[in-house]
N, C-alpha and C positions, 0 to 999 in steps of 0.2 A: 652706363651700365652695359657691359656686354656680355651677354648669354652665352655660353656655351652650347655649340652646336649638337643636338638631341636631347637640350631639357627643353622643357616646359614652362612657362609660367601656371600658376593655379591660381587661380582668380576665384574670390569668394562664391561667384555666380557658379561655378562650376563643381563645388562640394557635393558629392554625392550623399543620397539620402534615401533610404530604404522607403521603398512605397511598402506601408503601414495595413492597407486595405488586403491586399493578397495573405499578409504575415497573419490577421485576425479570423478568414475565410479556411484557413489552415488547422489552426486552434480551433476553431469549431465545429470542425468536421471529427477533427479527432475526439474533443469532447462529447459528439453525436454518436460515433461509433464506441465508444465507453459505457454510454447511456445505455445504449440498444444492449449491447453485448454483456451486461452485468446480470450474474443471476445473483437472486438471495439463496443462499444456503438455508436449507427448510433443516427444523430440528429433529423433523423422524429418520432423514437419512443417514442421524448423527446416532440412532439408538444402536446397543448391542443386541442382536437379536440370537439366539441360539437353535441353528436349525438341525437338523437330523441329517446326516450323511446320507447320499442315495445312495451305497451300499448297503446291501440288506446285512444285520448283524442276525444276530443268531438271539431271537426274543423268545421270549414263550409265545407259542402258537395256539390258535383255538382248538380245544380237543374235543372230537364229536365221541360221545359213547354211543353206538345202536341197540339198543336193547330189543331184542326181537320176540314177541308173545306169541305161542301157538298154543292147539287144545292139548294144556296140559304141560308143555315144555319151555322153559326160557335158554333164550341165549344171548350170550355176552360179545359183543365183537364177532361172532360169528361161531361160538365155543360153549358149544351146551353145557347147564350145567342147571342144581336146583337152585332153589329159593331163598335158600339158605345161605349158598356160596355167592351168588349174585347181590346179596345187599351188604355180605365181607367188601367182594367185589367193588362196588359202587362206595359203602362206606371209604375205601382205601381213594379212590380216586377225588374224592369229596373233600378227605384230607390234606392231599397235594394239590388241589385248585377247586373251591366251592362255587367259581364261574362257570366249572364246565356243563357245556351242554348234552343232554341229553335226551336222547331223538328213540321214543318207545314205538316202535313198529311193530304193531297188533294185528295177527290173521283173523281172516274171520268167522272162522271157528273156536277162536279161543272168548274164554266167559269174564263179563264186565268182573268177575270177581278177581281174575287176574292180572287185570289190566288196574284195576284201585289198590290191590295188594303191591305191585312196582312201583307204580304212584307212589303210595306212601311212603314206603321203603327209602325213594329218592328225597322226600322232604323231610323224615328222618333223620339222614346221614346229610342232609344241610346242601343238598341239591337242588337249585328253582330251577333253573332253565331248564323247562322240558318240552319236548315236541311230541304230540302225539299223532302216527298217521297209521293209516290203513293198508296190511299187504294186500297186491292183488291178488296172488296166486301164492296159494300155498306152500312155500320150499318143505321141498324131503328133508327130512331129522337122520 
């Protein structure tokens, strides 16, 4: 048998054969890195939630009334008037929102009788919220 110059023989001894040990050290690192790296998906960050735009829209706003008592005279937002016109007054607003607040700022000179006659008036026309304070000083009418 004469070989031709630049083969080889291959002899069974010489069959190449994957070392097995590095090919499984491989697999398992990547298996570790899968482990490590896996989240569970939690089901709240699955919920619809519906939140409010931070642009402000245009809501109904809290409305403050000031009712203001002196000896003898009421006034409405700043706007004299009697007793009579101020519970039309308060009725009307009672009507368009029975939330609103109102804030009765009492001099003090005026009489416990006219500070229970507003009072009532307001719980009347279906008004609760109310503030009652004390002016200090007396404004000019």
């Amino acid at each position: 048998m004469s070989s031709k110059p630049g083969t080889k023989k291959v002899r069974a001894e010489d069959v190449l054969t994957l070392p097995m040990a590095p090919l499984l050290d491989v697999v398992m690192q990547i298996l570790c890195f899968f482990v490590v790296t896996y989240e569970v998906d939690k089901a709240e960050t699955h919920l619809v939630v519906n939140l409010p735009s931070p642009v402000k829209t245009a809501g109904p706003e809290i409305e403050l009334l000031k009712v203001q008592i002196h000896s003898g005279r009421y006034q409405l937002m700043g706007k004299p008037m009697p007793l009579e016109a101020l519970g039309e007054m308060l009725a009307g607003f009672a009507a368009k929102d029975p939330k609103t607040t109102v804030i009765v700022e009492v001099s003090q000179r005026a009489r416990a009788e006219q500070v229970i006659n507003v009072l009532d008036m307001c719980h009347k026309v279906g008004l609760t919220s109310l503030n009652v304070m004390t002016l200090k000083g007396e404004a000019s009418l």
